[in-house]
C-alpha positions in Angstrom: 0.6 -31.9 -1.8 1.8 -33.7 -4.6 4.9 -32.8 -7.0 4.9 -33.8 -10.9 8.5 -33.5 -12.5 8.7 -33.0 -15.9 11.3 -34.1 -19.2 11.2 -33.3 -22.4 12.7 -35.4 -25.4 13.2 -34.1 -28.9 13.9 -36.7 -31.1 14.9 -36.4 -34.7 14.7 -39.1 -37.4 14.6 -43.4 -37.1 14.8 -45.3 -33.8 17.9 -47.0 -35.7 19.6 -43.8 -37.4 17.9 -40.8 -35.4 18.7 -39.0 -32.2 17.5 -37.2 -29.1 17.8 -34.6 -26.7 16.5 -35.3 -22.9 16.2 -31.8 -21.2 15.2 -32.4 -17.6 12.7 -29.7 -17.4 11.7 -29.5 -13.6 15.2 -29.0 -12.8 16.4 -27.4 -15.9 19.0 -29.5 -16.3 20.8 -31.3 -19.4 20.2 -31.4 -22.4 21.3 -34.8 -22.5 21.9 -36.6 -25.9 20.3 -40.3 -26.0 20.1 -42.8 -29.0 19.5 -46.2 -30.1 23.5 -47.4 -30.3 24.3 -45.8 -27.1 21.1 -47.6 -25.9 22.0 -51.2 -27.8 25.6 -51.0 -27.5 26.3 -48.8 -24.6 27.9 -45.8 -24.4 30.6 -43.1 -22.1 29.3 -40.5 -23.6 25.7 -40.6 -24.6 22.4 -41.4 -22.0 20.0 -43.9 -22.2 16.3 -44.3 -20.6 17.5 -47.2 -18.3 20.5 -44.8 -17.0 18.2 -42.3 -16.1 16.0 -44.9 -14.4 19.2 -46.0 -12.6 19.6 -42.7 -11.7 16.0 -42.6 -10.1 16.1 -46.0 -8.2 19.7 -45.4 -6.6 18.6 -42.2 -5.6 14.9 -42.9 -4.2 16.6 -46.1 -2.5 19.1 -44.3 -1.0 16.4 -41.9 0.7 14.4 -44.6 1.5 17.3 -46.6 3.0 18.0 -43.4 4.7 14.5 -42.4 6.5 14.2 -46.4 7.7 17.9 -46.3 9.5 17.4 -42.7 10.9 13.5 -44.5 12.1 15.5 -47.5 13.7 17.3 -45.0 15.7 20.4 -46.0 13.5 21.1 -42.8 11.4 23.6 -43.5 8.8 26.6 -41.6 8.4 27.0 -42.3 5.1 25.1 -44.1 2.3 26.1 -44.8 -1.0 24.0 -47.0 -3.8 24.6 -48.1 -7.5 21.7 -49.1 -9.4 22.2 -50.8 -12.4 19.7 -51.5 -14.8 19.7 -53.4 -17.6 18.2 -53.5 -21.0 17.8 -56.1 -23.3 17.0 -55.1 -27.7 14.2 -57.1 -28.5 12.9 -57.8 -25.2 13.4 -54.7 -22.9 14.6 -54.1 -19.5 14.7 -56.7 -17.3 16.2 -56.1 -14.3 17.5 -53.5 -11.8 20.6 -54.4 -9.4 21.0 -52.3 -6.2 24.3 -52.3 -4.7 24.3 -50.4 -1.8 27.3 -49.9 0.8 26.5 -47.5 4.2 28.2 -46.7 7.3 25.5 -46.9 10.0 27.6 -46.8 13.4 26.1 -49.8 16.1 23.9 -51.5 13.7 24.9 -55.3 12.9 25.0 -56.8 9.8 21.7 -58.8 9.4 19.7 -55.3 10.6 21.2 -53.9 8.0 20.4 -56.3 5.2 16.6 -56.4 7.0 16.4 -52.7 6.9 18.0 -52.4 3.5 15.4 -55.2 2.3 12.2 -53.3 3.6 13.6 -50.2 1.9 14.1 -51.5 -1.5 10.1 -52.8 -1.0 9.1 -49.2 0.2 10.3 -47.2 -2.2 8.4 -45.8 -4.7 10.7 -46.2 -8.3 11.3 -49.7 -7.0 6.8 -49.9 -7.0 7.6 -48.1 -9.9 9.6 -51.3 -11.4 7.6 -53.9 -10.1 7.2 -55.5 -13.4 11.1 -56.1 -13.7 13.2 -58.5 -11.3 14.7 -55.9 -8.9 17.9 -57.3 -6.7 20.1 -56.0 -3.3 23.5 -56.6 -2.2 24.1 -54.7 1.0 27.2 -53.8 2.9 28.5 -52.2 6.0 31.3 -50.0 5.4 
């Protein structure tokens, strides 16, 4: 079976002087206001495409991180994971940086950072993202 999920931007006037509105249409969530100064110059108030793509790495990492500790026999207790992801004007997004931290009781240190490292390969946003430089830093709580 597969599942398509859906968003829908309206978008009014210049990429310089315009604005949007992201609804997220399989969810029916937002609307969410985007534009091109909260996208250049970053914003606390406004979205942008790359934080929504943050949004959809940290959580597709964090399930994949997930299912490969609960497959080790490791189950987490608890697993938490920041993506940021950063855009460049002029050249585009170039990176996303996972920063994950998890409480997985009797697993050491380096099975962790292997297990983390074969998740952020396996998941599908991060397949997704191939064409960008996409980086880890794991901890143990």
């Amino acid at each position: 079976m597969s599942v398509t999920s859906e968003a829908t931007t309206s978008w009014k006037g210049t990429l310089f002087e315009g604005s949007g509105e992201i609804a997220l249409e399989s969810s029916n969530q937002g609307p969410f206001a985007v534009n091109w100064k909260a996208r250049s110059e970053g914003s606390t108030s406004v979205t942008t495409p790359e934080e929504l793509i943050a949004a959809a790495h940290s959580s597709c990492f964090s399930m994949a991180l997930s299912n490969a500790l609960a497959e080790n026999g490791t189950p987490p207790e608890s697993v938490e994971t920041t993506a940021s992801v950063t855009f460049i004007p002029g050249t585009g997004i170039t990176g996303s940086h996972l920063n994950v931290n998890a409480s997985v009781p009797g697993l050491s240190a380096e099975d962790f950072d292997r297990i983390a490292n074969e998740a952020k390969a396996g998941c599908p946003v991060s397949a997704a993202l191939s064409g960008i430089e996409i980086t880890l830093e794991a901890t143990l709580a």
